[in-house]
Backbone as CSV, one residue per row, in Angstrom:
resi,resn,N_x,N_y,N_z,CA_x,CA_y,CA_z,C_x,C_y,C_z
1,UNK,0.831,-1.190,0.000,0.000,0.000,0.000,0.882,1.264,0.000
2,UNK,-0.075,2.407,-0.215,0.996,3.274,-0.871,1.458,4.096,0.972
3,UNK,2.393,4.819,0.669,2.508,5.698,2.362,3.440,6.940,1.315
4,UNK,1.723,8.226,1.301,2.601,9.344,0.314,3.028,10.214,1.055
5,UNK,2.621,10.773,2.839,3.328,11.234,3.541,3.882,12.852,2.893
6,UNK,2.367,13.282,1.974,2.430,14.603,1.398,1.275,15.222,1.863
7,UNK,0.401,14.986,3.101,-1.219,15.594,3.434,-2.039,14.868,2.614
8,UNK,-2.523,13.715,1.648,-2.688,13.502,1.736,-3.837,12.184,2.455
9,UNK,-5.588,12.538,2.662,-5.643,11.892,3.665,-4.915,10.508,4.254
10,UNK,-5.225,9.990,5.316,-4.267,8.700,5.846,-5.405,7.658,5.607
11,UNK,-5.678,6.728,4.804,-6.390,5.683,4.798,-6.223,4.142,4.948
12,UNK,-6.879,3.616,6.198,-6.810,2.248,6.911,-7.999,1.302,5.730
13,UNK,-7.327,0.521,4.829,-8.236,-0.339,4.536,-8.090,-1.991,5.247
14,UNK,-9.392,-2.287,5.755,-9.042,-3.409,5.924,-9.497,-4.544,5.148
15,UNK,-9.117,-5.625,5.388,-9.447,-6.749,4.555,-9.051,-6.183,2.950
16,UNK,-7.805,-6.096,3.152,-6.983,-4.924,1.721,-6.391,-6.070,0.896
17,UNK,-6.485,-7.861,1.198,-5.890,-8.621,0.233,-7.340,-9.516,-0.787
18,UNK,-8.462,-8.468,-0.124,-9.728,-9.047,-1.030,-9.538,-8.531,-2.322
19,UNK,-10.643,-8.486,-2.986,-11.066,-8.463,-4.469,-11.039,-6.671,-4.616
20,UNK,-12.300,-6.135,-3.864,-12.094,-4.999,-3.415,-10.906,-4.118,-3.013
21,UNK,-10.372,-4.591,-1.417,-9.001,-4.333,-1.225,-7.840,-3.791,-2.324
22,UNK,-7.537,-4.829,-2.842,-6.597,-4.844,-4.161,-6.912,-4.016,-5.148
23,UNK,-8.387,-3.989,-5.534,-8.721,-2.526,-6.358,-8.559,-1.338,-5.595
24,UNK,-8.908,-1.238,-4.222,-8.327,0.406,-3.756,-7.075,0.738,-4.533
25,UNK,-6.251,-0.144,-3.910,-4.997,-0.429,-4.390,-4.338,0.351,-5.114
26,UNK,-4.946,-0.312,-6.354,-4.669,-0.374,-7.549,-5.406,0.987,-8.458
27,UNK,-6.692,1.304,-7.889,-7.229,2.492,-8.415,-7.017,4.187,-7.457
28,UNK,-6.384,3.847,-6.169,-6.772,5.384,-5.113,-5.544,5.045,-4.497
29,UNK,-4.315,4.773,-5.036,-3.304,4.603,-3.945,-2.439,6.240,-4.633
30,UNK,-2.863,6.979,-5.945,-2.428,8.358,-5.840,-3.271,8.856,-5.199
31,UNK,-4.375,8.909,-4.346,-5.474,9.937,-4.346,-5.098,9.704,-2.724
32,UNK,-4.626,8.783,-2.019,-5.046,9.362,-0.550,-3.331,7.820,-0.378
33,UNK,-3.517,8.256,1.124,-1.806,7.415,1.576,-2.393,6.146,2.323
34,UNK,-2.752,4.831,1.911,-2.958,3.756,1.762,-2.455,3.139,3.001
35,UNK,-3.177,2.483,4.216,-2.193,1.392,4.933,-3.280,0.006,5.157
36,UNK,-3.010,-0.629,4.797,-3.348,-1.769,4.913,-3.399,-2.813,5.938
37,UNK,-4.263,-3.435,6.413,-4.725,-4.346,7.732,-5.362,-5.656,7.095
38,UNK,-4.673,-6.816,7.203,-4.606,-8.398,6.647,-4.553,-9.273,7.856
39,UNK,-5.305,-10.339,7.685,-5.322,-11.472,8.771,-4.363,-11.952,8.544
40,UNK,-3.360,-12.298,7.428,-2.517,-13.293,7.557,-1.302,-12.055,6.824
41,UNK,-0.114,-12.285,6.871,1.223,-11.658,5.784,0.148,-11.498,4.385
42,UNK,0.372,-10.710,3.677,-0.120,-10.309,2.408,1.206,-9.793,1.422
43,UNK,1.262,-10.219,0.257,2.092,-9.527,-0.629,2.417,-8.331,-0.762
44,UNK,2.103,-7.551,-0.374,2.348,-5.939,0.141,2.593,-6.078,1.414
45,UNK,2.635,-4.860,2.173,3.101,-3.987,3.134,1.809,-4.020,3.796
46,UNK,1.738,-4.589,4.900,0.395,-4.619,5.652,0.485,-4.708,6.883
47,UNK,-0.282,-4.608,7.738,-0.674,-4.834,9.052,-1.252,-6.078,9.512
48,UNK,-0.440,-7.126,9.888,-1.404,-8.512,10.355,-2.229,-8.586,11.665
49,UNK,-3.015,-8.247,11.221,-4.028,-8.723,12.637,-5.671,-9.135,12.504
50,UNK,-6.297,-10.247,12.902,-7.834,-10.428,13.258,-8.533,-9.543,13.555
51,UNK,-9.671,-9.077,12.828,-10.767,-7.910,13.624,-11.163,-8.310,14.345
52,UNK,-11.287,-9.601,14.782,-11.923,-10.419,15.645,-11.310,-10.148,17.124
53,UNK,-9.850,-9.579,16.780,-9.508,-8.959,18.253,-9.037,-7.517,17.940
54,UNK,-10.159,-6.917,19.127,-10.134,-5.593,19.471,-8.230,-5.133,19.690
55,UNK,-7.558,-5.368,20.360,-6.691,-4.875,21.054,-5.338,-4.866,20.266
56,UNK,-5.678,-6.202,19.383,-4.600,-6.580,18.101,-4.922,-6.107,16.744
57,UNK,-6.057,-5.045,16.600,-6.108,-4.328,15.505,-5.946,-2.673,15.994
58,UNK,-6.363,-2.920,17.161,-6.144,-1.000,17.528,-5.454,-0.438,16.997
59,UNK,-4.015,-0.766,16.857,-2.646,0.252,16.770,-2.660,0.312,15.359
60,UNK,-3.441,-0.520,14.352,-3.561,-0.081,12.963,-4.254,1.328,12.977
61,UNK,-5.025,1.447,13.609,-6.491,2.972,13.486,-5.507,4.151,13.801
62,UNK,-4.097,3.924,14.848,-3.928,4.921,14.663,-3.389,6.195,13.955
63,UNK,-3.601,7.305,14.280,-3.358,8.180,12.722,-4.107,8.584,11.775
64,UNK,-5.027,7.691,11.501,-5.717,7.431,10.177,-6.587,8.466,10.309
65,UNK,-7.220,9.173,8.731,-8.582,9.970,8.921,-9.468,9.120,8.537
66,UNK,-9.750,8.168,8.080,-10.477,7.225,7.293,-10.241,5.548,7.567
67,UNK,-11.246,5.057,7.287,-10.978,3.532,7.102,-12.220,2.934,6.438
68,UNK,-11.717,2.127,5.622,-12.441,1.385,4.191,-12.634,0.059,5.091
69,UNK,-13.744,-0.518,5.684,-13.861,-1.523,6.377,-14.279,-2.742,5.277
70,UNK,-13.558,-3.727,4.898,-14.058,-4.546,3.920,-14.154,-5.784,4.035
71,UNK,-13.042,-6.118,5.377,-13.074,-7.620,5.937,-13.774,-8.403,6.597
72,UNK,-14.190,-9.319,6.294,-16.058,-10.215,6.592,-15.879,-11.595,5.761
73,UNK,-17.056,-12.375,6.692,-17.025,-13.658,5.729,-18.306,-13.072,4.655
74,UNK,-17.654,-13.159,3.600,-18.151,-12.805,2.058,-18.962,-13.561,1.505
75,UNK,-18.966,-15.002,1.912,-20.154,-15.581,0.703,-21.829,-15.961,1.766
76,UNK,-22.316,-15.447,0.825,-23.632,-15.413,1.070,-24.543,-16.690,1.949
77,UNK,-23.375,-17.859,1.818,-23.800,-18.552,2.712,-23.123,-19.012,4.204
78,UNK,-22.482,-18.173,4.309,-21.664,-18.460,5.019,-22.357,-18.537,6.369
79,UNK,-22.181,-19.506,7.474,-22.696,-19.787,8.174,-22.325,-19.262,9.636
80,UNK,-23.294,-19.472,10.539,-23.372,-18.620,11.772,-21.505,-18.505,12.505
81,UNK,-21.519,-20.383,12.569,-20.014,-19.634,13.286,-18.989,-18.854,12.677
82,UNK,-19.323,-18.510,11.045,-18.108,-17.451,10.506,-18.868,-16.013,10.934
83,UNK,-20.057,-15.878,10.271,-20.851,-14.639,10.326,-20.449,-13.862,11.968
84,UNK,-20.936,-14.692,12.759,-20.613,-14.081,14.227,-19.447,-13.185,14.327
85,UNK,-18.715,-14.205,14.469,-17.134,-13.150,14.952,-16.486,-12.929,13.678
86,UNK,-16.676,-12.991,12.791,-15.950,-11.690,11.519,-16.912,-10.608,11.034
87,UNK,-18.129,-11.183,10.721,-19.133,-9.736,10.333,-19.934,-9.337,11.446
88,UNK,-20.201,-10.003,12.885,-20.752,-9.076,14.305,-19.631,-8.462,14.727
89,UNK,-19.117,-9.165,15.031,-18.261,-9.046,16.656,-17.154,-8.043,15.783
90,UNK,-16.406,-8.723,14.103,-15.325,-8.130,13.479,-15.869,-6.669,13.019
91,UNK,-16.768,-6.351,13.051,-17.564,-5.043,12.433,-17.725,-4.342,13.703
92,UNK,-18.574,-4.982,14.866,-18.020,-3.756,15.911,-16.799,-3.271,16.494
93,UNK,-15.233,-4.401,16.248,-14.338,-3.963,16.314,-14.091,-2.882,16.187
94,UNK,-14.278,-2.887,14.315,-13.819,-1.627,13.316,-14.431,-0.632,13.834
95,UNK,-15.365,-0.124,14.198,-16.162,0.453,14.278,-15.382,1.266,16.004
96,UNK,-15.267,0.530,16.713,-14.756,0.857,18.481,-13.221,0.949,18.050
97,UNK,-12.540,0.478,17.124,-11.048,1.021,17.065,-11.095,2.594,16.611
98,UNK,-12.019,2.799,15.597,-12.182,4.007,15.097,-12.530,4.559,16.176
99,UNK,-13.589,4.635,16.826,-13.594,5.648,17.838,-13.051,5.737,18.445
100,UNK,-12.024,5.040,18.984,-11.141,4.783,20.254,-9.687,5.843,19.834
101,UNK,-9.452,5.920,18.248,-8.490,6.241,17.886,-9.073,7.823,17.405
102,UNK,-9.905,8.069,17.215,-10.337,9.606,16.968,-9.948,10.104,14.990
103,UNK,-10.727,8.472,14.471,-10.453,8.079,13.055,-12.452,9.053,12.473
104,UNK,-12.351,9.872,11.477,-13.255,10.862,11.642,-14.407,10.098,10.662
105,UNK,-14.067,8.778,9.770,-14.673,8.448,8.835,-14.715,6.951,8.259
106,UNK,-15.924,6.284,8.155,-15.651,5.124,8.372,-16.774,4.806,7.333
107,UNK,-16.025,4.025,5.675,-16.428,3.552,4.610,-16.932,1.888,4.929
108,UNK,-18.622,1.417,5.203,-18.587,0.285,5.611,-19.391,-0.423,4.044
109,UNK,-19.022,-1.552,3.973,-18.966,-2.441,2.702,-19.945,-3.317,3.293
110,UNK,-21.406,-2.675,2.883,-22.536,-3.264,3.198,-22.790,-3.999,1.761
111,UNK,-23.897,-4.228,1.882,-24.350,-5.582,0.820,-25.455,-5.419,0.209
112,UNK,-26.179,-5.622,-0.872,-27.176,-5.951,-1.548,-28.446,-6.908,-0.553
113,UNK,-27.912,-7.522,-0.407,-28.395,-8.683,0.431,-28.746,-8.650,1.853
114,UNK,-28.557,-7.188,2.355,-28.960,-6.919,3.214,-30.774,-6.788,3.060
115,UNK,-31.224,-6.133,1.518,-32.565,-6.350,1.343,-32.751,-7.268,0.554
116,UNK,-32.022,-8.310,0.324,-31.906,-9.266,-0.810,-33.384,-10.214,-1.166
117,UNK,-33.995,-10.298,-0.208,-35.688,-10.810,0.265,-36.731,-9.910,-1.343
118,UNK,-35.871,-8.869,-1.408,-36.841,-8.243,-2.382,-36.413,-8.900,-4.203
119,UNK,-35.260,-9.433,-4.169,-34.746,-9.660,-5.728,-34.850,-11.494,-5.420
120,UNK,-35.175,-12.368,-4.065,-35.737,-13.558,-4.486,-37.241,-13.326,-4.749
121,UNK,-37.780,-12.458,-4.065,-39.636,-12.205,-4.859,-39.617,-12.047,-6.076
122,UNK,-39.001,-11.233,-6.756,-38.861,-10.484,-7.725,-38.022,-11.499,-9.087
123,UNK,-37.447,-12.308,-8.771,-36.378,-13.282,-9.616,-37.348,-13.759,-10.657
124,UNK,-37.015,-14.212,-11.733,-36.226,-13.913,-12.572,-36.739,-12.396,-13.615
125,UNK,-38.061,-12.278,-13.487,-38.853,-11.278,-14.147,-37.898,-9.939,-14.268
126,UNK,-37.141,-9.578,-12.796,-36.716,-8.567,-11.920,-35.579,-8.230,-12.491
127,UNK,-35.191,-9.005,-13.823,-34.018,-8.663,-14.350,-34.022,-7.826,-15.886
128,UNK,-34.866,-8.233,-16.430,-35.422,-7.931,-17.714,-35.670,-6.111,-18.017
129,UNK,-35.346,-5.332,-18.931,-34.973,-4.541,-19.142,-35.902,-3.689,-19.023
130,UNK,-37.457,-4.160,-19.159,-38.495,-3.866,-19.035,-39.525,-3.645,-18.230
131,UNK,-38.655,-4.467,-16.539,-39.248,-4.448,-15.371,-39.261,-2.941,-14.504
132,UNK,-40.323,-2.346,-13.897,-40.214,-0.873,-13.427,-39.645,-1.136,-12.297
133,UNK,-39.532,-1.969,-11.635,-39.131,-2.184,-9.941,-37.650,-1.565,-9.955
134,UNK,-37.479,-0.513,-9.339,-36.349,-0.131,-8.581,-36.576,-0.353,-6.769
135,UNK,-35.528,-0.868,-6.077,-35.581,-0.302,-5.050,-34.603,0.701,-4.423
136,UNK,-34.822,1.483,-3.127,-33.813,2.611,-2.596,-33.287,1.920,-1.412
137,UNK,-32.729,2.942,-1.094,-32.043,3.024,0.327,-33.260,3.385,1.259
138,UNK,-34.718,3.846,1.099,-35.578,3.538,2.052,-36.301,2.808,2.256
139,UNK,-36.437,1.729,1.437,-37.085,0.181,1.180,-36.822,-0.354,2.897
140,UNK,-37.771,-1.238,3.195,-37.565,-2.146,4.568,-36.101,-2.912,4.594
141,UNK,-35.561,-2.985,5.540,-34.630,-4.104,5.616,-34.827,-5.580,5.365
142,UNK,-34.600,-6.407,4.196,-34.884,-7.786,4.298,-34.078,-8.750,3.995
143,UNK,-33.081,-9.196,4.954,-32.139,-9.827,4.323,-32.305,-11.416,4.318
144,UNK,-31.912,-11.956,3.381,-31.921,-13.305,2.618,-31.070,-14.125,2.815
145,UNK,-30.041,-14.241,4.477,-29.375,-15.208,5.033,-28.732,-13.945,5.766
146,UNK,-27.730,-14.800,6.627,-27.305,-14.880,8.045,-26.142,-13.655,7.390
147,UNK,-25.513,-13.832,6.123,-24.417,-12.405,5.705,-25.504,-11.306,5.325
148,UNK,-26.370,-11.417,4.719,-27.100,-10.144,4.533,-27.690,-9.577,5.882
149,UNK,-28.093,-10.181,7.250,-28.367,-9.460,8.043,-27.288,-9.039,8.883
150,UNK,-25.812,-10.034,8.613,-24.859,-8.734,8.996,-24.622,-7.518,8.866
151,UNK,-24.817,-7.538,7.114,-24.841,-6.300,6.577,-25.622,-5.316,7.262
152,UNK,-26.712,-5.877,7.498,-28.164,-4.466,7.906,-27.745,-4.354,9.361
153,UNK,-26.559,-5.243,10.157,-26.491,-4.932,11.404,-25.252,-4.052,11.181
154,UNK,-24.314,-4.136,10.553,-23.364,-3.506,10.616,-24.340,-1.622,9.748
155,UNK,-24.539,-1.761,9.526,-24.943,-0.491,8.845,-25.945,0.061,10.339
156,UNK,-26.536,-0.598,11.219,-27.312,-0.203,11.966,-26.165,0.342,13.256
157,UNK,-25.208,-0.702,12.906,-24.353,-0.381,14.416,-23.611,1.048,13.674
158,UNK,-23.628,1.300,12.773,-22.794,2.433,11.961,-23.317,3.658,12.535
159,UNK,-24.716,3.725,12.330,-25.935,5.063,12.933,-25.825,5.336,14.112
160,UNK,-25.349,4.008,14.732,-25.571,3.762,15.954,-24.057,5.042,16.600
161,UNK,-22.728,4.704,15.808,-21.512,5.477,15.990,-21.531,6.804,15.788
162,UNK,-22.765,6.986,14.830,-23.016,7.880,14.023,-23.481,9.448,14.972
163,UNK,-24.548,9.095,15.676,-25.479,9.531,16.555,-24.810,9.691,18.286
164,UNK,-24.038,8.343,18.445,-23.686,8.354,19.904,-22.403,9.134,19.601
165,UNK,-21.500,9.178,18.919,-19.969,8.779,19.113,-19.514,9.958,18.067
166,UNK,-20.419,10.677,16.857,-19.985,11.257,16.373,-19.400,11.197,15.271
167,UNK,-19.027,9.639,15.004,-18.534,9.273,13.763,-19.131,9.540,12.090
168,UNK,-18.147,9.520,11.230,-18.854,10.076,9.891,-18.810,8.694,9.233
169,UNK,-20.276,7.789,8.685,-20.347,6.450,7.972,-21.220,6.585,6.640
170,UNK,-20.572,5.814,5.785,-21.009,5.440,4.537,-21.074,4.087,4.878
171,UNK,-22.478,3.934,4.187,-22.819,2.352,4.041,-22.960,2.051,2.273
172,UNK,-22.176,1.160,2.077,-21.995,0.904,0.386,-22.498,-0.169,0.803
173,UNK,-24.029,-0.554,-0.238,-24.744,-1.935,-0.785,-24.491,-2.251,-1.591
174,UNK,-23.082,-3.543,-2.167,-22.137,-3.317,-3.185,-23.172,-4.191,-4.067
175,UNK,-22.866,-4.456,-5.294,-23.864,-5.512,-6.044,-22.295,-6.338,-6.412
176,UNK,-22.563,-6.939,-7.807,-21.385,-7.325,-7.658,-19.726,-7.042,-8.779
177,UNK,-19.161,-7.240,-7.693,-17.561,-6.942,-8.157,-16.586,-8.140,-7.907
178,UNK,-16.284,-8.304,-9.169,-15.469,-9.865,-9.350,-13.934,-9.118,-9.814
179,UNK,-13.094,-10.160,-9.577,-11.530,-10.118,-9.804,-11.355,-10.067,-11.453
180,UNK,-12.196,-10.707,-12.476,-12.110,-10.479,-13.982,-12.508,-9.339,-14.383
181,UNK,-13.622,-8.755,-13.676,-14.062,-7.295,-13.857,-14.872,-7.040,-15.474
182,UNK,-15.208,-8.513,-15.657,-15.903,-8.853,-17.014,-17.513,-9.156,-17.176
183,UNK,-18.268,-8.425,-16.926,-19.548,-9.092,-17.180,-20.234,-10.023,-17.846
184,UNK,-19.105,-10.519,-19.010,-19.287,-11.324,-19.436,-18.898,-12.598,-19.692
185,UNK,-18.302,-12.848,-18.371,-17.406,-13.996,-18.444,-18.214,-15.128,-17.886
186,UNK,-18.496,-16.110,-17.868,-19.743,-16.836,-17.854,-19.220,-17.628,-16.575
187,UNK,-17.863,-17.017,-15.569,-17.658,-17.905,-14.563,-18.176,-17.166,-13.715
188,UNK,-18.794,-15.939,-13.987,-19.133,-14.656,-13.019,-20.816,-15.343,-13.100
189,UNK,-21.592,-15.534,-14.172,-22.581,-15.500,-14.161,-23.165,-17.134,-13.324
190,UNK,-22.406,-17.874,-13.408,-22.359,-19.070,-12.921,-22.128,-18.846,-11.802
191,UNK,-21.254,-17.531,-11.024,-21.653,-17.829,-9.081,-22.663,-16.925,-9.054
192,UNK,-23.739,-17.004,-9.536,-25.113,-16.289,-8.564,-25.500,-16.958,-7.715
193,UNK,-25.796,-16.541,-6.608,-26.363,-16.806,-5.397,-27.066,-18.396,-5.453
194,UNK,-26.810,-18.967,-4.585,-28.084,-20.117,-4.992,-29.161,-20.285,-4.354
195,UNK,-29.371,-19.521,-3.746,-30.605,-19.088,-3.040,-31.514,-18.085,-3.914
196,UNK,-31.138,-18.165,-5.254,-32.147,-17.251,-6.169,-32.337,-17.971,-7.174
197,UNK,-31.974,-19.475,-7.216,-32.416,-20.651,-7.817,-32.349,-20.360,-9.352
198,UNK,-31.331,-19.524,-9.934,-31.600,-19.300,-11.186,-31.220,-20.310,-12.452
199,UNK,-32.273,-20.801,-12.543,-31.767,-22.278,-13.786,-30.987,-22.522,-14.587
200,UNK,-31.242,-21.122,-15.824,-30.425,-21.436,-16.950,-29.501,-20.049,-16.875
201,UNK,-28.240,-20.425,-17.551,-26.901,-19.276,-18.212,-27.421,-17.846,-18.569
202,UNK,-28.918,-17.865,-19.542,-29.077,-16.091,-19.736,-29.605,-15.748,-18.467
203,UNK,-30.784,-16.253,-18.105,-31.183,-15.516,-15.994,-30.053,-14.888,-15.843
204,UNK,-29.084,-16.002,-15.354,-27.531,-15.760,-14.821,-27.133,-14.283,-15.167
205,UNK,-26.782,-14.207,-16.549,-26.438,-13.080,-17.129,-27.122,-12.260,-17.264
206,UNK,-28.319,-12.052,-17.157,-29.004,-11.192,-17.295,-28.795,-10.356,-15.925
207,UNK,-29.234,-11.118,-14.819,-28.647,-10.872,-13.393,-27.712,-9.835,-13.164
208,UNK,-26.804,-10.612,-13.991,-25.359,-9.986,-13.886,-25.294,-8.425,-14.188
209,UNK,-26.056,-8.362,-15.545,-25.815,-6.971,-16.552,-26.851,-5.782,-15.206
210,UNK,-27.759,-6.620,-14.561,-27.998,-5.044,-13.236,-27.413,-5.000,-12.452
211,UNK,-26.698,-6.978,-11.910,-25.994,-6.138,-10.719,-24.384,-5.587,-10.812
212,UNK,-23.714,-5.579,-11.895,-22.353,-5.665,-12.135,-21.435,-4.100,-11.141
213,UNK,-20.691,-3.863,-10.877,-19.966,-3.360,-10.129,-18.824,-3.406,-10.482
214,UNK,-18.044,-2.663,-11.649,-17.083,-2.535,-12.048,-15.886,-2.503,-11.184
215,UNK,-14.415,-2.863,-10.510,-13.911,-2.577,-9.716,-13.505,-0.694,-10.043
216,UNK,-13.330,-0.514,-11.174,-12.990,1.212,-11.448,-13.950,1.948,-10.729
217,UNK,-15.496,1.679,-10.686,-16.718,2.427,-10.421,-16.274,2.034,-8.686
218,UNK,-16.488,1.044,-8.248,-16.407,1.091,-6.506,-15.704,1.713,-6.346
219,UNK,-14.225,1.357,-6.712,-13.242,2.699,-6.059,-13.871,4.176,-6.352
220,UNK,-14.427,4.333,-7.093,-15.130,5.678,-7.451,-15.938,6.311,-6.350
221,UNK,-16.655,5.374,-6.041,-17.855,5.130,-5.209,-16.983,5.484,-3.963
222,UNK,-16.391,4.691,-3.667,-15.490,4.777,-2.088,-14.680,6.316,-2.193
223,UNK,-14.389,7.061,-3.738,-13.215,7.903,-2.946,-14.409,9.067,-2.616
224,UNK,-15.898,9.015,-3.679,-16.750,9.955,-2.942,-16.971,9.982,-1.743
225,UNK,-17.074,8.802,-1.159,-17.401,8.994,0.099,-16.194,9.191,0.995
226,UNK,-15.153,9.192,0.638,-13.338,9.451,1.789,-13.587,11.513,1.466
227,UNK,-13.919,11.988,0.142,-13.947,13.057,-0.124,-14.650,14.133,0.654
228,UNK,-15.847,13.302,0.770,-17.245,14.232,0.793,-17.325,14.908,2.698
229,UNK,-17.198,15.962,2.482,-17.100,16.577,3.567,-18.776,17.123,4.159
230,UNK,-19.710,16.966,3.856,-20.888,17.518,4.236,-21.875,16.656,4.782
231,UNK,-21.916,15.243,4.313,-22.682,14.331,5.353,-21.663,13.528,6.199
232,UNK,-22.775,13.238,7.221,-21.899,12.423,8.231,-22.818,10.880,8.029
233,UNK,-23.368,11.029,7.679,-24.524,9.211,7.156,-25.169,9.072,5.753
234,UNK,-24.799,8.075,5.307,-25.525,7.621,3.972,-25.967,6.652,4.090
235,UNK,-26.736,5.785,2.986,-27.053,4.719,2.645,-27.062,4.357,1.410
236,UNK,-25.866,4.081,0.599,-26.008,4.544,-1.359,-25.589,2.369,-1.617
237,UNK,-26.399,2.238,-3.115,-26.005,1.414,-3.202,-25.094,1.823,-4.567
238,UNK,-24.279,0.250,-4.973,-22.912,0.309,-5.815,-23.407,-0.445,-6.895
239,UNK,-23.711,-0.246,-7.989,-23.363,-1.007,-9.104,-22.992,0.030,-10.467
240,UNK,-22.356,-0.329,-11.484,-22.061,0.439,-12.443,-23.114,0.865,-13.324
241,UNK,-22.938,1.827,-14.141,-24.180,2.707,-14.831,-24.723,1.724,-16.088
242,UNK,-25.394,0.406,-15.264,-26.071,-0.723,-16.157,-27.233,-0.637,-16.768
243,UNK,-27.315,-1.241,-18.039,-28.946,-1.133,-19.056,-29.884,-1.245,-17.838
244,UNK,-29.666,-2.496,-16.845,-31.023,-2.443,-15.828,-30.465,-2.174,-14.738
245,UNK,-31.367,-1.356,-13.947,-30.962,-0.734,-12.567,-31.754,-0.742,-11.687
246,UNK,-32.202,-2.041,-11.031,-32.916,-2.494,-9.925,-32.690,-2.208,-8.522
247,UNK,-31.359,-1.579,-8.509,-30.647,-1.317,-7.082,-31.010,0.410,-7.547
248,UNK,-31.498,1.152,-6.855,-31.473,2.741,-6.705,-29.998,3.678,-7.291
249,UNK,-29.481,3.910,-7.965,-27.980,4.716,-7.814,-28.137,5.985,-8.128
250,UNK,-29.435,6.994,-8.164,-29.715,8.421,-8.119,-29.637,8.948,-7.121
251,UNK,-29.746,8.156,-5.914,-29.461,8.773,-4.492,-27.982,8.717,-4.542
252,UNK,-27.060,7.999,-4.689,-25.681,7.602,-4.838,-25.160,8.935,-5.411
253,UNK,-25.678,9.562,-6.956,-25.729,10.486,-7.834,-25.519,11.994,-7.140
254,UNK,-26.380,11.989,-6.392,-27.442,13.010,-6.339,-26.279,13.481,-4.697
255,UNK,-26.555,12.713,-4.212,-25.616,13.205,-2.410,-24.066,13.096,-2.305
256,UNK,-23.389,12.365,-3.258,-21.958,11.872,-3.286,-21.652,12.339,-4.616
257,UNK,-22.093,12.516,-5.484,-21.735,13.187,-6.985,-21.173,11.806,-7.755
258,UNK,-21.758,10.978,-6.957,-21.062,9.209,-8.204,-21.590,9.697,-9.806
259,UNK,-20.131,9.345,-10.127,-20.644,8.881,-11.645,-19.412,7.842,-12.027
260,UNK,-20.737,6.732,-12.336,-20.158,5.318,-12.890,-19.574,5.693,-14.239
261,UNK,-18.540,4.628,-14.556,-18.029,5.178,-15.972,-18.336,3.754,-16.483
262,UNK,-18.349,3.307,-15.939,-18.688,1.608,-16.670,-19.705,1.326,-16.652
263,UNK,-20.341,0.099,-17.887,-21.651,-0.385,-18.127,-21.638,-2.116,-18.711
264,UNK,-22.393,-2.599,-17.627,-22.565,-3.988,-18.631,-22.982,-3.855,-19.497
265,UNK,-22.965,-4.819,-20.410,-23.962,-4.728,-22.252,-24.825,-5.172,-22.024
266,UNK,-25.569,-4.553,-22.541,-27.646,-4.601,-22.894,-27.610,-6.078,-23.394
C-alpha cells in the first residue's frame, strides 16, 4: 500500500488482500496514503491482525482519517459460526477502534443482500430490461441469510456510531464486483447466489448486466465517500451505470456526486 506522507488523507483499509481491497490499491493509492490491515502476511506492506480482536487491531487505526472496512465472511452462505465473529463481533471492532483512535470516517462495505428478500420475490422477471421495480435506500430491511443481516447490522451499528460517538459512515450496498471485472465472463454468471435458484446461463447473465460493479466504479464510489465533507450518514447502493438498474444509484448520484463510468452490455 501506498505511504505518500504529502497531506494527503491517511487511509486504513481493511481486509486490503480481497477483491475490493486490491482494487483500492490499484485504483486510489495516488489519491489518498494507503495502509493496509490483513489477517494473515499479504504480498504488500500490511498490518497482520484479526478484527476479531479488538486490542490486536487497535494500533492499525492509529493516525488514520479514514478507514475502508471490507473484511467479513463474504459468501452469502456463510454460516453462523463465521458470520458471528468476523461480520458481528469483526464489524463492531472496526467500528470501536475508530472511535477509540479519533479516526473521523468510516467507509462500511454493506451488501445488496442486506434487502436481498426483495430480488428472491422479484427473480427472474426482476431482471429484464423492461421491469419498473427499482428499489432505494428507504425500502424495509430484508435480508436473505445470516451475511445479509450482517450487513443491515453492521450499517445499523454504523448510525448507531453515528449519533452516539460522532462518527462520519457510509454504508456501500455493493452488487457485484469480481476479480475479472468482465460481465461477461460466464464464470461470473455461474456464481449467482443459490438461493435465487436461477436455472439457466441467460437468468444468470441477465442478473449480472444489473448487478455488475465494475472494480474502477467502486473505487469511485469509495473515494466519494473518503472526499465528501458535508454528510456524516448515507445509505447509497454500488453497481455500475447498467442497461437495468434495480438497485437505486440516483441517491448515490445526487448526495456523493457518483458517476459510474462503466456499463454492462444490454
Amino acid at each position: 500500500m501506498a505511504d505518500g506522507g504529502d497531506g494527503r488523507k491517511r487511509v486504513l483499509v481493511t481486509g486490503a488482500s480481497g477483491v475490493i481491497g486490491r482494487a483500492v490499491q490499484e485504483f486510489l493509492s495516488d489519491r489518498y496514503e494507503l495502509h493496509a490491515l490483513t489477517r494473515s502476511p499479504a504480498d504488500f506492506p500490511s498490518q497482520v491482525a484479526d478484527i476479531t480482536d479488538l486490542d490486536a487491531i487497535q494500533p492499525a487505526f492509529t493516525g488514520m482519517d479514514a478507514v475502508v472496512h471490507l473484511a467479513a465472511s463474504s459468501s452469502v452462505e456463510s454460516p453462523w459460526d463465521d458470520v458471528l465473529p468476523n461480520n458481528l463481533i469483526g464489524t463492531y471492532n472496526v467500528y470501536e477502534a475508530a472511535r477509540r483512535a479519533g479516526v473521523d470516517t468510516v467507509v462500511f462495505a454493506s451488501s445488496n443482500h442486506a434487502i436481498g428478500v426483495y430480488e428472491i420475490e422479484g427473480a427472474p422477471d426482476l431482471y429484464e430490461l423492461d421491469d419498473p421495480r427499482v428499489y432505494d435506500h428507504t425500502v424495509d430491511i430484508r435480508p436473505d441469510s445470516l451475511y445479509g443481516m450482517s450487513k443491515a447490522y453492521g450499517e445499523a451499528l454504523g448510525r448507531y456510531y453515528v449519533d452516539m460517538h460522532g462518527l462520519r459512515v457510509f454504508c456501500l450496498r455493493i452488487g457485484s464486483v469480481r476479480a475479472s471485472d468482465d460481465p461477461r465472463d460466464p464464470k461470473l454468471a455461474d456464481a449467482s447466489p443459490p438461493l435465487l435458484n436461477l436455472e439457466t446461463a441467460e437468468q444468470r447473465f441477465k442478473r449480472m448486466r444489473g448487478t455488475w460493479l465494475s472494480r474502477r466504479d467502486c473505487c469511485e464510489l469509495i473515494a466519494r465517500c473518503l472526499d465528501n465533507e458535508d454528510l456524516n450518514w448515507a445509505v447509497v447502493y454500488g453497481i455500475s451505470d447498467n442497461p437495468r438498474q434495480f438497485w437505486d444509484i440516483s441517491h448515490a448520484k445526487r448526495i456523493l456526486g457518483y458517476a459510474p463510468q462503466d456499463s454492462a452490455p444490454e
